[in-house]
C-alpha positions as CSV (number, residue, x, y, z in Angstrom):
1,X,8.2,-2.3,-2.1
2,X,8.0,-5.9,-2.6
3,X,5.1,-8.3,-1.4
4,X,7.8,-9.5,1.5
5,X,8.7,-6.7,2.5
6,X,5.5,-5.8,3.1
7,X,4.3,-8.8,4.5
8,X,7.2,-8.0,7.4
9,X,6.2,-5.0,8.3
10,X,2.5,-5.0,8.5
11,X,2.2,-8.5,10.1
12,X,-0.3,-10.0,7.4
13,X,-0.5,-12.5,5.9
14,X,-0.3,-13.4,2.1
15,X,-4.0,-13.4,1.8
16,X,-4.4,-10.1,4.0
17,X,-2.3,-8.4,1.7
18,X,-3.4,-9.4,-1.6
19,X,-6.6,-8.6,-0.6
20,X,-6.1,-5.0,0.8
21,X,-3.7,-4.7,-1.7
22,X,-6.1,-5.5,-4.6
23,X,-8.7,-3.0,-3.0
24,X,-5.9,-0.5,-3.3
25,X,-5.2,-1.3,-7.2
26,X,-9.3,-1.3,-7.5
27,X,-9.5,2.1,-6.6
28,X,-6.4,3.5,-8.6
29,X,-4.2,4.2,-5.4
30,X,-1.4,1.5,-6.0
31,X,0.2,-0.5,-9.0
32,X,0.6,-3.8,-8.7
33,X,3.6,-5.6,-10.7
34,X,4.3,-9.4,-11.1
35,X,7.0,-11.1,-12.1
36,X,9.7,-13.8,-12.3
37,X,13.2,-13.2,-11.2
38,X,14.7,-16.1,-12.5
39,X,12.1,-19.1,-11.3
40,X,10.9,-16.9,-8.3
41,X,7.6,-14.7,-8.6
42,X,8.1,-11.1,-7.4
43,X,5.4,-8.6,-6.5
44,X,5.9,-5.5,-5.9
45,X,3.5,-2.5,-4.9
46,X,4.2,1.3,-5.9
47,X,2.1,4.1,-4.7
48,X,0.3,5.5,-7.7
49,X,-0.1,9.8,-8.4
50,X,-3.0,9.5,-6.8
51,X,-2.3,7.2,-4.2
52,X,0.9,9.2,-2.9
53,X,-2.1,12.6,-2.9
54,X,-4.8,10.4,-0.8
55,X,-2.1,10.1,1.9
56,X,-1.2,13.1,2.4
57,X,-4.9,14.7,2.5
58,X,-5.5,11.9,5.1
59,X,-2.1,13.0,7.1
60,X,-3.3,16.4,7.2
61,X,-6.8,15.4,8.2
62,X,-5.5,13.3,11.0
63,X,-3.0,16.1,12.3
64,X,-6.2,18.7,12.2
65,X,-7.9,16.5,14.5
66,X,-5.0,15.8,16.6
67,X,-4.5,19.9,16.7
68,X,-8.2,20.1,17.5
69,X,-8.2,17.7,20.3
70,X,-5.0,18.7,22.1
């Protein structure tokens, strides 16, 4: 997904996302890749083998405790 795409859908701003998005890259969950597309940058963010296994422990902590509590 690219950095504007992104930015659309969450609501942040450039800085927000960098940051979070650097955070994410820190701790192995995302891959960040720059370039130029002609004389534009481009960034775009893909969810990493580990990243993509992190979300899907937290959905399926999340729906335990939505079972839990209903």
């Amino acid at each position: 997904m690219t950095s504007t795409d992104l930015l659309n859908v969450l609501e942040l701003t450039k800085g927000n996302l960098s940051t979070h998005m650097k955070k994410l890259e820190d701790g192995g969950l995302v891959k960040i890749d720059k370039k130029f597309i002609g004389r534009k940058p481009r960034t775009s963010y893909r969810c990493t083998k580990k990243g993509k296994k992190e979300v899907q422990n937290y959905l399926t902590t999340i729906e335990s405790v939505l079972k839990a509590s209903a």
